[in-house]
C-alpha positions as CSV (number, residue, x, y, z in Angstrom):
1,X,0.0,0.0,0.0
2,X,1.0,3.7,-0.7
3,X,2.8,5.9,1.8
4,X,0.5,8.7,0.9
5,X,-2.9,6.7,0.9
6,X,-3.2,7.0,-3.1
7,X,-3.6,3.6,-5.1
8,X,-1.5,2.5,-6.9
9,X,-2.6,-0.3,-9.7
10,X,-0.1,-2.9,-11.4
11,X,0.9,-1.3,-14.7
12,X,-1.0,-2.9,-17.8
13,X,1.3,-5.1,-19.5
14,X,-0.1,-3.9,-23.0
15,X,1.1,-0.6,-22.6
16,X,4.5,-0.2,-23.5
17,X,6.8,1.1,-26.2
18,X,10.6,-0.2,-27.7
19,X,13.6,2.0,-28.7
20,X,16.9,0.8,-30.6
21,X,19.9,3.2,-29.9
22,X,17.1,5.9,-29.2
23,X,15.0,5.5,-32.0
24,X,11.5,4.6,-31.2
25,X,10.5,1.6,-33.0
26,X,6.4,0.8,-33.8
27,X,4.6,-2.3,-33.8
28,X,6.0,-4.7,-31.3
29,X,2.7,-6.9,-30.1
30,X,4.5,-9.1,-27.7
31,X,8.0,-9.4,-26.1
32,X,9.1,-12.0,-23.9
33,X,12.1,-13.3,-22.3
34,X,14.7,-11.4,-20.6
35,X,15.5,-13.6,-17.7
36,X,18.4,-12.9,-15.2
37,X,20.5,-15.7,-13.2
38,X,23.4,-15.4,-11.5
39,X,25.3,-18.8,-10.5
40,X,25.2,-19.7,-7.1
41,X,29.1,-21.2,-6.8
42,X,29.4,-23.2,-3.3
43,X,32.8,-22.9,-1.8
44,X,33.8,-24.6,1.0
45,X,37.0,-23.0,4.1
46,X,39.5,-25.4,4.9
47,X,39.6,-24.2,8.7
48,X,35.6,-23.3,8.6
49,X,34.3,-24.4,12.5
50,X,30.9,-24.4,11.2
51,X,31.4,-27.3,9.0
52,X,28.8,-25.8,6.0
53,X,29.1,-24.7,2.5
54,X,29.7,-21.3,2.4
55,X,27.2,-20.3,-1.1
56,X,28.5,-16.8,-3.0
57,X,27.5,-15.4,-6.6
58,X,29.3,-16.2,-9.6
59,X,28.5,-15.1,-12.9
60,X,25.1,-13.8,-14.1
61,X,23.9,-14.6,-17.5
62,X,20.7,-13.2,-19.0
63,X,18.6,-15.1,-21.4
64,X,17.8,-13.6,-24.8
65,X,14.7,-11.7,-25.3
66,X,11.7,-12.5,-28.3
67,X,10.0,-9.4,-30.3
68,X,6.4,-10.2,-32.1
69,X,5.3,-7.6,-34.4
70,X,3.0,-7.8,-37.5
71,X,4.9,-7.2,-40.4
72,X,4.4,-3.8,-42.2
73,X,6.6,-1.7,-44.5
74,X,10.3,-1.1,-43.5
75,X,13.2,-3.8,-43.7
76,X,15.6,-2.0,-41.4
77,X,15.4,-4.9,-38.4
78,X,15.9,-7.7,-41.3
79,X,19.0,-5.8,-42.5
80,X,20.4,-5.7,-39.5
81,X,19.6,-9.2,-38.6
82,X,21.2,-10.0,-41.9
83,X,24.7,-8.1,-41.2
84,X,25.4,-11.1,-38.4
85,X,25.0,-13.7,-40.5
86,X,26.6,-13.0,-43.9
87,X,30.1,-14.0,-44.6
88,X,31.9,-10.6,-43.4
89,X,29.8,-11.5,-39.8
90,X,29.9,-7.8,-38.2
91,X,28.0,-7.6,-34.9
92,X,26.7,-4.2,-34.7
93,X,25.7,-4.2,-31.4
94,X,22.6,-1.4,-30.0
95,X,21.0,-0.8,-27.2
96,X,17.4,-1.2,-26.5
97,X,15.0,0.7,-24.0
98,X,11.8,-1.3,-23.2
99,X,9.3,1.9,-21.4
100,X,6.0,0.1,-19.9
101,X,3.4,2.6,-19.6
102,X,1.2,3.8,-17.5
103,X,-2.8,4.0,-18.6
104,X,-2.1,8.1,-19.7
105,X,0.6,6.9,-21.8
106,X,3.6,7.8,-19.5
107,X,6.4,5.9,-19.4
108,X,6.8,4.6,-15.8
109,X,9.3,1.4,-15.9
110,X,12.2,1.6,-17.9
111,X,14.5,-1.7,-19.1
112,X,17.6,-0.9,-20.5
113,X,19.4,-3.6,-22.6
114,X,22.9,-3.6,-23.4
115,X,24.8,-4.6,-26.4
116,X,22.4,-6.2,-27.9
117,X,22.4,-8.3,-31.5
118,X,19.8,-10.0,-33.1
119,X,20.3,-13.9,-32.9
120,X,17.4,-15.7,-34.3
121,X,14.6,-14.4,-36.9
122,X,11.7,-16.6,-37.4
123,X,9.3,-15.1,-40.5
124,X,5.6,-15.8,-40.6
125,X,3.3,-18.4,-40.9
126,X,1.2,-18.0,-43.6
127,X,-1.9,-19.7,-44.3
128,X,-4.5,-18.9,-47.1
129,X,-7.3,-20.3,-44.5
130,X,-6.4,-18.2,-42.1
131,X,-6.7,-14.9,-41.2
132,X,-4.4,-14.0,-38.9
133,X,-1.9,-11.5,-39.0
134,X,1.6,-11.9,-40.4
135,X,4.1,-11.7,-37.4
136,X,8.1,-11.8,-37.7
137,X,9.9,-12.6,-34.2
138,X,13.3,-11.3,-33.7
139,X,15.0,-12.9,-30.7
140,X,18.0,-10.7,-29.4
141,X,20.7,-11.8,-27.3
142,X,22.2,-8.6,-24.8
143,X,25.1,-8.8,-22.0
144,X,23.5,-6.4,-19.6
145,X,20.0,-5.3,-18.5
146,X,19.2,-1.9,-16.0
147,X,15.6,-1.5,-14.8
148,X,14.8,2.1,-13.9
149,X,11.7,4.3,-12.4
């Protein structure tokens, strides 16, 4: 509950908007992933008189993070997805700014990811007796993640 007596709701998890290197970029529908572990490394003292296993952090890994949007005009994500895997293989790594909104529109909760690279593009399924929209996922992997207010 609020210091100040005012409620305060769970943010929507609908509202939100994505920038790459600054650049506000439209259409995401869903984005998922993002995980952060850290190792838990168990270390043991020779001349411990407690007898236990002593448990510190080792390294933290995040896993990668999946984009759904509906395909519309513009090929810039594709191009870039495209500089990793051609022959000359040139990670051009960006960073991306996750902002969930708040039911006005204001951005409340920012994730910041680092050095990221698009690792995995899956196109859409199409299907003539369908009619669904046609959704591209770009999966990126990143090496660091901030969470602001």
């Amino acid at each position: 509950m609020a210091q100040d007596g005012d409620r305060r709701d769970p943010y929507a998890g609908f509202n939100f908007r994505m920038e790459i290197d600054g650049i506000e970029v439209a259409g995401f529908s869903e984005i998922s992933g993002g995980e952060m572990t850290t190792a838990v490394v168990e270390y043991s003292d020779g001349d411990d008189q407690n007898y236990t296993t002593r448990k510190i952090p080792g390294r933290t890994n995040y896993t990668n993070i999946t984009f759904k949007r509906g395909i519309s005009e513009g090929t810039e994500l594709w191009e870039w997805c495209e500089t990793i895997s051609d022959w000359e293989r040139v990670i051009e790594r960006k960073d991306v700014t996750i902002q969930l909104l708040d039911d006005t529109g204001e951005g409340q909760k920012t994730y910041n990811l680092f050095s990221c690279w698009p690792c995995r593009y899956k196109g859409p399924d199409l299907n003539a007796g369908d009619d669904g929209l046609a959704i591209e996922e770009i999966e990126f992997a990143f090496e660091k993640l901030e969470i602001e207010d």
